[in-house]
C-alpha positions in Angstrom: 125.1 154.2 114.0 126.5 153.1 117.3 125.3 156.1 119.3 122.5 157.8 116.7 119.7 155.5 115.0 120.7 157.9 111.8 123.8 159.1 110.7 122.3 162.2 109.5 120.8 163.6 112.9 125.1 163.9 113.6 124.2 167.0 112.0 121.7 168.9 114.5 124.6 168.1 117.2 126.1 171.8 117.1 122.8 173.1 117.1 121.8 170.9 120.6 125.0 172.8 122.1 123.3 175.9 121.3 120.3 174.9 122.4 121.9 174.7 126.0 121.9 178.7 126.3 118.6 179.4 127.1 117.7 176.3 129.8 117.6 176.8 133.2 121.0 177.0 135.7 119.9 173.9 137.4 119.2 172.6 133.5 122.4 173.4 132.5 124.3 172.0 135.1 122.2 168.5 134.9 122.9 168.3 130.8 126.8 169.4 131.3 126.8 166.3 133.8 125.0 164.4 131.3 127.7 165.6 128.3 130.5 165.2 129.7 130.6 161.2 128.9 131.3 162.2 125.3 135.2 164.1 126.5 135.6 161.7 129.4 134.7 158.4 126.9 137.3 160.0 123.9 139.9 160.6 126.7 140.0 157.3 128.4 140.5 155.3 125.0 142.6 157.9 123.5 145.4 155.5 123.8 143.9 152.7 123.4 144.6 150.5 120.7 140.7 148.8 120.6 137.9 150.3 120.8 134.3 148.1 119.7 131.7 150.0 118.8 129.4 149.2 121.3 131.4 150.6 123.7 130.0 153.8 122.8 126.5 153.2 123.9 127.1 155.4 126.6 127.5 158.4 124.7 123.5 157.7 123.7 122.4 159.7 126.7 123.9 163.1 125.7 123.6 162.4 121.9 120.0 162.0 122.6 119.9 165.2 124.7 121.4 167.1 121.9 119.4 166.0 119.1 116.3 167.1 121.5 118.1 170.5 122.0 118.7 171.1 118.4 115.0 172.0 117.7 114.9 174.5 120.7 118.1 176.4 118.7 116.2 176.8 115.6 113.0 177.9 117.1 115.7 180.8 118.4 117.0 181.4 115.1 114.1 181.6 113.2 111.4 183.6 115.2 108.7 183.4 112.5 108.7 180.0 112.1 109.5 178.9 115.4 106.0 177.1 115.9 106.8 174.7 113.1 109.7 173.8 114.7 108.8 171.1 117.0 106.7 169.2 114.5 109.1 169.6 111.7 111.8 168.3 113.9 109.3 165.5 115.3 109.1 164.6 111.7 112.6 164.2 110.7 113.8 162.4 113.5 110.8 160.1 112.5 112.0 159.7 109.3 115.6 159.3 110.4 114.7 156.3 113.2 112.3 154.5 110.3 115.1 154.7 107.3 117.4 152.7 109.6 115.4 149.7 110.5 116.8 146.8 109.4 113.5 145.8 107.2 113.5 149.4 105.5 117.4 149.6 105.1 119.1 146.8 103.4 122.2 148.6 104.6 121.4 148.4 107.8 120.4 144.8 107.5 123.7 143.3 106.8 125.3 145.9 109.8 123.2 144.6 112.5 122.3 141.2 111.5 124.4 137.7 111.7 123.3 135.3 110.3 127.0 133.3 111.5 126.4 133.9 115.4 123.0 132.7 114.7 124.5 129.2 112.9 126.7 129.0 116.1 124.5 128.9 118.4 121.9 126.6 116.5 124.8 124.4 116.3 126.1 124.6 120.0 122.6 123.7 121.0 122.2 121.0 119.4 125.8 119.1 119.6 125.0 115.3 120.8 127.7 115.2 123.2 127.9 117.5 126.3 130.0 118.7 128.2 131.8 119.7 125.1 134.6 122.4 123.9 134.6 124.0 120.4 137.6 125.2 119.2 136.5 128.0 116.6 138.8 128.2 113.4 139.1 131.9 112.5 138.5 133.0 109.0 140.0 136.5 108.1 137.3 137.0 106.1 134.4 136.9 108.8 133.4 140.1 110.6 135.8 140.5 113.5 133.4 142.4 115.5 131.3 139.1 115.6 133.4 137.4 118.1 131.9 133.9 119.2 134.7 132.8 122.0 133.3 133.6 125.3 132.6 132.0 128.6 129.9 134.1 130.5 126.9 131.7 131.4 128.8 130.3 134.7 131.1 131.6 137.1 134.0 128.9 136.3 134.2 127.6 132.5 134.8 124.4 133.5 131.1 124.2 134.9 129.6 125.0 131.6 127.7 122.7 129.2 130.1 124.2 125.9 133.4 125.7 126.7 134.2 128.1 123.8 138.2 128.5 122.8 140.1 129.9 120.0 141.6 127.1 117.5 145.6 127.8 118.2 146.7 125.1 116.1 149.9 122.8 117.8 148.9 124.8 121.4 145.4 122.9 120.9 147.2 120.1 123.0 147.3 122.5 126.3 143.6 122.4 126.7 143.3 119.5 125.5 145.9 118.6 128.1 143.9 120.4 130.7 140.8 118.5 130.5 142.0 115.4 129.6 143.1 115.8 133.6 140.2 117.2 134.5 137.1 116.3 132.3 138.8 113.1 130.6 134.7 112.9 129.1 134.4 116.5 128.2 134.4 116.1 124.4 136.2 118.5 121.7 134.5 119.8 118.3 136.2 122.2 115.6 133.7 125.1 114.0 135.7 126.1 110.9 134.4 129.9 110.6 135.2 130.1 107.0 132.9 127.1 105.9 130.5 126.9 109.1 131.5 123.0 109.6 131.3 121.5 113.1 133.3 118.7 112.8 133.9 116.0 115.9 137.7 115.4 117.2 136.2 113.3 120.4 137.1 113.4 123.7 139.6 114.8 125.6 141.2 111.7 126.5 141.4 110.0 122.9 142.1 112.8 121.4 145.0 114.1 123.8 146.8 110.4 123.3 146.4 111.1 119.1 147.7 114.6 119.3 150.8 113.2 121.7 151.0 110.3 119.2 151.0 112.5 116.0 153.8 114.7 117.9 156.1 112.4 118.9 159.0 112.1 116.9 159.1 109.1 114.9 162.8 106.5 115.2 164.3 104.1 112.8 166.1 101.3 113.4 
């Protein structure tokens, strides 16, 4: 679904490799260019342990030149009919690229949609104390491929408005550490993935001298 807006035009794949055959040299040698992201893609991640699936996006180029290929292959195969090729193929892909819109495919609703990542970023947008960071409780059962922890809007994290980290438990107190040096005012909130809470914890000042106080070992006399 990645690379084809249908899992059923993986089908007319073989058939775009035939359709290479009778295309011009200068053709041919622009669409093996064009394929070869699909080997050179599989053999630079073949031993790697992660792969997301978006990462295959680039494969869409050739996918897309073989599903346009596929047509030109059956108008070879079958002479006859080979005039009703194009607009029979016109019409399937049609019906391939409609069924897996999100409003006509329930399926392909809950694959594309998240309505989590959405909550976050209603939430981070409206927290009443910036500069902030949210520490975000993972829940193994959320989607892992929705992953909210990322610092991309400025150059240096510390510059921006919401600082995104994973919750690590006891090694909380090493950030909190961190900006309790650096941005004593910054302020710390906890998303709890599982329940979609935002909960407060305060800034990294008061919250560095509870966390120190709630470590350190207690005495009697």
């Amino acid at each position: 679904m990645t690379t084809v807006a249908h899992p059923l035009l993986l089908v007319v794949l073989p058939l775009g490799v035939l359709g290479l055959r009778p295309l011009p040299r200068e053709n041919k040698i622009a669409a093996a260019a064009m394929l070869a992201a699909l080997p050179m893609l599989a053999i630079g991640y073949a031993f790697n342990p992660l792969l997301l699936s978006h990462y295959l996006v680039v494969w869409m180029p050739p996918m897309i030149l073989l599903i346009v290929l596929a047509p030109i292959a059956l108008s070879r195969a079958f002479g006859r009919i080979a005039s009703a090729m194009p607009a029979a193929a016109t019409l399937f892909l049609l019906a391939a690229v409609v069924s897996a819109q999100p409003d006509v495919n329930p399926h392909a609703q809950a694959q594309w949609t998240a309505p989590q990542m959405s909550d976050i970023q209603e939430k981070l947008a409206a927290l009443p104390h910036k500069p902030a960071v949210v520490l975000f409780h993972f829940d193994a059962e959320t989607n892992v491929h929705h992953e909210p922890v990322y610092n991309v809007d400025t150059a240096w994290p510390d510059d921006a408005q919401v600082v995104r980290a994973h919750d690590l438990g006891a090694r909380n107190i090493e950030l909190v550490r961190y900006y309790a040096e650096h941005q004593p005012e910054r302020y710390f909130y906890r998303y709890d993935r599982s329940t979609r809470e935002l909960s407060e914890l305060g800034p990294a000042k008061d919250l560095l001298a509870r966390l120190t106080a709630a470590t350190m070992p207690t005495t009697t006399p």
